[in-house]
C-alpha positions in Angstrom: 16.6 -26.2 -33.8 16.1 -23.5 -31.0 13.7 -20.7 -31.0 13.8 -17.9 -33.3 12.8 -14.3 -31.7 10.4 -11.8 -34.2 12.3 -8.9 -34.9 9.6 -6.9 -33.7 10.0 -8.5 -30.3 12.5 -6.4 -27.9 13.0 -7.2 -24.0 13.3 -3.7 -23.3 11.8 -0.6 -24.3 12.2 3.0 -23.3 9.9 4.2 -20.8 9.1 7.9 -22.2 9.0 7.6 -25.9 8.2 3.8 -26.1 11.3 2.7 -28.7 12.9 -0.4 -28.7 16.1 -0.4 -27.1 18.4 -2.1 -29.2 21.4 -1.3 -27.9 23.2 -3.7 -25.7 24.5 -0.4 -22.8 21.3 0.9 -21.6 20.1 4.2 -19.8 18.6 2.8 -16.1 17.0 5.4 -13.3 14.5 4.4 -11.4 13.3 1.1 -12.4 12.6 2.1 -16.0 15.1 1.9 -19.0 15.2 4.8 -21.5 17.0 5.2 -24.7 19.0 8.5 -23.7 20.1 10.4 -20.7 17.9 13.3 -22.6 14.9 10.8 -22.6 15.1 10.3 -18.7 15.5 13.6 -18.4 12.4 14.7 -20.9 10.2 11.9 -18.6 11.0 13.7 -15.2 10.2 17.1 -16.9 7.0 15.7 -18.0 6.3 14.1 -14.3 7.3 17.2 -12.3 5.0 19.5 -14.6 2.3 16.5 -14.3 2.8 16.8 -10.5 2.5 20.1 -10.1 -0.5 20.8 -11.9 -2.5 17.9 -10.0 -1.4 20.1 -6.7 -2.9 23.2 -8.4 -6.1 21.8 -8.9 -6.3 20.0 -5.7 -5.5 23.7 -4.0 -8.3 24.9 -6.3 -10.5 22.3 -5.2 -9.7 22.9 -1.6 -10.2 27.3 -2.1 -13.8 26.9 -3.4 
């Protein structure tokens, strides 16, 4: 008899909200898989506003 998988056990999982991706037609962008275009989307929101607030404090930093 072969192996039998957990259900539980997924080979991928989206990269922003951490579901399993069950599907068999994927989002891909960048390296990462993601449930939805609007998932991939949410994620570079989320990075951008990340970004820009580390620059803000580092130009705070940099003005005291």
């Amino acid at each position: 008899m072969g192996k039998v998988k957990p259900e539980n056990e997924w080979k991928f999982k989206c990269a922003n909200t951490g579901k399993a991706i069950k599907r068999k037609k994927r989002y891909y962008r960048n390296g990462k898989y993601y449930v939805t275009k609007q998932a991939w989307a949410a994620q570079m929101k989320k990075e951008a506003e990340d970004k820009a607030k580390k620059e803000a404090e580092a130009a705070a930093a940099v003005a005291k």
